[in-house]
N, C-alpha and C positions, 0 to 999 in steps of 0.2 A: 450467694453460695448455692449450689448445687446438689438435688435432691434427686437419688439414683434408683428405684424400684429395683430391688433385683431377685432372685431367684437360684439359692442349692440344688439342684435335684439328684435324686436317687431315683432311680430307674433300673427295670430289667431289661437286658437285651432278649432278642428273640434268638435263642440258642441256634447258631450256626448257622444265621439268615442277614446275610447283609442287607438285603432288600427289608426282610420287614424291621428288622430293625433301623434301618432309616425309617420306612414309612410309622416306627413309632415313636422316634423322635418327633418327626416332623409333627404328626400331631400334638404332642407335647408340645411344642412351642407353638403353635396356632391358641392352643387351651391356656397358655400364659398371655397368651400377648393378649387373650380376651377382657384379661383382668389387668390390663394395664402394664407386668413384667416390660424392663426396660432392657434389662441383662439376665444373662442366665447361663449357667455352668453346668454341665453334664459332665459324668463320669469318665476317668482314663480307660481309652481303649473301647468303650464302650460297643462300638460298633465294629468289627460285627460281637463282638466278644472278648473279655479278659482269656489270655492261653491260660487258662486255671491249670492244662496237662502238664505244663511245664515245669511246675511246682508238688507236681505230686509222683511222676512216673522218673521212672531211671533213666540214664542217660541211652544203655541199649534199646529202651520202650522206645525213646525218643528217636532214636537213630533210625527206627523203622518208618520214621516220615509219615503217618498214617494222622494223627490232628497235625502236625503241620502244615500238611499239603491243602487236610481241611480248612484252616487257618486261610492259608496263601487266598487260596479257590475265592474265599469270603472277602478280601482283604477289600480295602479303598482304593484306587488309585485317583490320584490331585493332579489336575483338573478329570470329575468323570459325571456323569448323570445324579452317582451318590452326592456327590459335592455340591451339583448342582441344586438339587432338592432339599438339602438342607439349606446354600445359599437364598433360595424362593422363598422358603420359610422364613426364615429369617425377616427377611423384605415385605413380605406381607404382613407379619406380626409389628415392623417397628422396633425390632430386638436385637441388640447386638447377644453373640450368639459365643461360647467359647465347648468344643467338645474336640474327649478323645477319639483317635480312628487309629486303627492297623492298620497302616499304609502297607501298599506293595507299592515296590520301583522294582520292575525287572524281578528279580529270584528272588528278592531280599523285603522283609520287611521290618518296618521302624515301629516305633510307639514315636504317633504324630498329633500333637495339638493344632488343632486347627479354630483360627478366630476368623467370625462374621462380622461385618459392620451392618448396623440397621439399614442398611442401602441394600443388603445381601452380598456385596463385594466381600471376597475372601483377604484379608489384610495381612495375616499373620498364617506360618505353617511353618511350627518350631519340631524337631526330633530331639527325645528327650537322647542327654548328651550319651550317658553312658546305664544301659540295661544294667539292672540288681539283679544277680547273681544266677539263678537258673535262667531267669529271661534273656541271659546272654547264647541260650543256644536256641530263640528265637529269632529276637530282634537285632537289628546292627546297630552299629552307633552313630548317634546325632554329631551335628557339628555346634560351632558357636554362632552361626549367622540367626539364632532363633532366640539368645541369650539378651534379649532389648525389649523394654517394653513400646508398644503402641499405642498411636490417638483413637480412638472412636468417637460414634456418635455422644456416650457416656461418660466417656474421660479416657485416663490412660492407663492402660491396662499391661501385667506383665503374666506369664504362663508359665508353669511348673506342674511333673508331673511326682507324683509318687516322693521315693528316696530322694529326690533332688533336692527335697528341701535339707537332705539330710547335709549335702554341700554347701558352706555357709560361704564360697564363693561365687557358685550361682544365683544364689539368693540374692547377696551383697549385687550382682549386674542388675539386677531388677528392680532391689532399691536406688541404687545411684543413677537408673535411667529416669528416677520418678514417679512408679508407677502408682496410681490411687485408688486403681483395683488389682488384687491379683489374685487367679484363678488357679485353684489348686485344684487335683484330680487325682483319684487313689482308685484300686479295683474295688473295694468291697466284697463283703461275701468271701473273706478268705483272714488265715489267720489265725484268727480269733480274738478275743478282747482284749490280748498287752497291745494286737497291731492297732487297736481305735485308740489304745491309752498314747501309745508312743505319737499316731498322726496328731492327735491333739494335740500334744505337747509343741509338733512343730510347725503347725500355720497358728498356734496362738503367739509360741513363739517371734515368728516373722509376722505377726501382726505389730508386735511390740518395737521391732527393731524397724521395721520399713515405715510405720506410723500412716499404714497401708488399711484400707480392708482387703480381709479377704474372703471369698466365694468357694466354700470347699463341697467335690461333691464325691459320693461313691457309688457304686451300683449295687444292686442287691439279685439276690437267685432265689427265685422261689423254692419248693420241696422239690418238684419234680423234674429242674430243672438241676438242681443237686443229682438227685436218682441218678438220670443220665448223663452226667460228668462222672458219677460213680460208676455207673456201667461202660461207660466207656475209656477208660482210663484204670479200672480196676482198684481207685483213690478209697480211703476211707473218708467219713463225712467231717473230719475236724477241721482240717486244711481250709476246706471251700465252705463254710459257716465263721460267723462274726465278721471283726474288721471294718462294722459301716459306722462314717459319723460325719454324715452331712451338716453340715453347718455354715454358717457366717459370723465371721467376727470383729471388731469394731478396731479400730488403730492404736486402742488403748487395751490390746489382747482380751477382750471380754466377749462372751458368747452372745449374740442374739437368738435369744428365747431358748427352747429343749432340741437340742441335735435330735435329727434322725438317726435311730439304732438298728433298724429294721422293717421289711416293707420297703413300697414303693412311696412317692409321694415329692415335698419339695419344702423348702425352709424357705420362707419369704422375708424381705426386710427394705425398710427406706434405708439408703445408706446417706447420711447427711454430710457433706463433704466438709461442712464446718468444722466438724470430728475430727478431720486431716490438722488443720492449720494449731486445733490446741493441744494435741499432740506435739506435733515436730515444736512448739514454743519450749517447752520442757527438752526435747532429743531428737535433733535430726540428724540420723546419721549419714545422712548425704550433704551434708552443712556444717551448721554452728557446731555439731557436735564430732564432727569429725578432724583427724589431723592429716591431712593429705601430703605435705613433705617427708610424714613418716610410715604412712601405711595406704600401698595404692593397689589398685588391680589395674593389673593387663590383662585385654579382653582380645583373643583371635576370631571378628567374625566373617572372616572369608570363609565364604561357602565350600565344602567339603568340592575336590575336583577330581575324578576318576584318571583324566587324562591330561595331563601337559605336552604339549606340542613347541618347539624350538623349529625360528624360520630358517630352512636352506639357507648355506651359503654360495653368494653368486660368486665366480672367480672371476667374473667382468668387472667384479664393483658396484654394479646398480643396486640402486637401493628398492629393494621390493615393498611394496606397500600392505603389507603385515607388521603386526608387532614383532620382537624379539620373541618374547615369549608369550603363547597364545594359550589362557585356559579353559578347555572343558569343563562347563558347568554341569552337576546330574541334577 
């Protein structure tokens, strides 16, 4: 059986700096992998920053494009140098790697998980399906091609961000693909204490039912980095304080060790994969425990397509060598 070193982290971003906040991740995973970290979970969005404006200003504030544009400017775009450097990272450390990024494609930007394999190879880059509720005059909507988990060097891993787990049929594609890690990612530093009570409730939850670990991380904002979200945004300090609980949990829903509340820092833990198999002996809900002639999921993961194209027709008859229908992938 298989013994998986892994790593929650809590971390700040470098407020409205995609550059240094790569370059502080990156170090963070150099600084894990010196100890051994085999995996490791970082915070949703994290880089360049959670849109904390989104959740505090009005729709008109918003409408004036002013952190958005900031947002956009900072954004990731996959494949780009950002990606690259954390893939290098990654690769040097030995570490399969799973973190959020505000992706930009074109005008538009996602909340994108993006998973490393300890080779540094990018394997996974899922958009979380559908933004919770202010974040929808952010972010656009993911598809299902991201809804599977994958192999790594570690095992097999599944990704969810935030509310997602609130969807107990997203969840359900992660279990029934088998995953024996899965990597959860919340903003932190926002909220406040029902939003740590509720996140707990739901990856211990889906530890229970997946018979999964899972790797939960959130980020945290120091005082001054509050200040200026307060200054610029015009927010009072309740919204962008609590909300952190990094953590890992075991496939029989139990914490390993004292969750992170606050601060920077990282929850470490062997994950012993033996813990998988006497679980699911009791309840696998991807198995013995399931009734699949009476309860099944259909999954769509054809990739979201901007544009569909239909071949000309010839009035000679020849058959042109294109498809029928040809899709645009973005």
């Amino acid at each position: 059986m298989k013994v998986v070193k892994a790593a929650a982290v809590q971390i700040s971003p470098v407020l409205y700096s995609r550059e240094g906040t790569i370059e502080k991740v990156v170090r963070k995973i150099h600084e894990l992998g010196q100890i051994g970290v085999q995996f490791a979970t970082f915070p949703e969005t994290v880089v360049p920053y959670y849109p904390y404006f989104s959740a505090v200003q009005t729709p008109m504030q918003l409408l004036s494009g002013t952190e958005h544009l900031r947002l956009l400017d900072q954004a990731v775009t996959v494949p780009s140098p950002a990606t690259d450097a954390i893939g290098e990272a990654a690769r040097k450390a030995g570490m399969v790697v799973s973190i959020g990024v505000n992706e930009r494609d074109g005008g538009t930007i996602y909340n994108t998980q993006l998973l490393f394999d300890a080779d540094g190879t990018l394997i996974q880059r899922r958009r979380k399906i559908t933004p919770t509720h202010f974040e929808r005059m952010v972010w656009g909507q993911g598809d299902g091609s991201g809804l599977c988990a994958v192999d790594s060097k570690v095992g097999r891993i599944g990704q969810l961000a935030c509310f997602e787990h609130n969807n107990p049929l997203a969840r359900y594609a992660m279990i029934a693909d088998g995953e024996q890690i899965h990597s959860a990612m919340y903003p932190g530093s926002a909220f406040g204490e029902g939003f740590a009570q509720r996140m707990e409730i739901n990856i211990r939850q889906h530890a229970l039912e997946s018979g999964c670990f899972v790797v939960n991380a959130t980020a945290w904002l120091d005082a001054d980095q509050q200040a200026q979200i307060m200054k610029d945004t015009g927010c009072e300090i309740g919204p962008i304080s609590g909300g952190c609980f990094t953590t890992i949990v075991t496939p029989d829903g139990m914490l390993i060790g004292e969750p992170l509340r606050s601060g920077e820092g990282e929850v470490i833990a062997d994950l012993d994969f033996a813990m998988i198999d006497r679980r699911k002996l009791l309840m696998d809900s991807a198995g013995h425990y399931n009734r699949p002639e009476l309860l099944s999921l259909l999954i769509d993961r054809t990739p979201a397509a901007h544009v569909h194209q239909r071949a000309a027709h010839d009035p000679s008859g020849a058959e042109h060598n294109t498809d029928d229908l040809r899709t645009a992938i973005s």
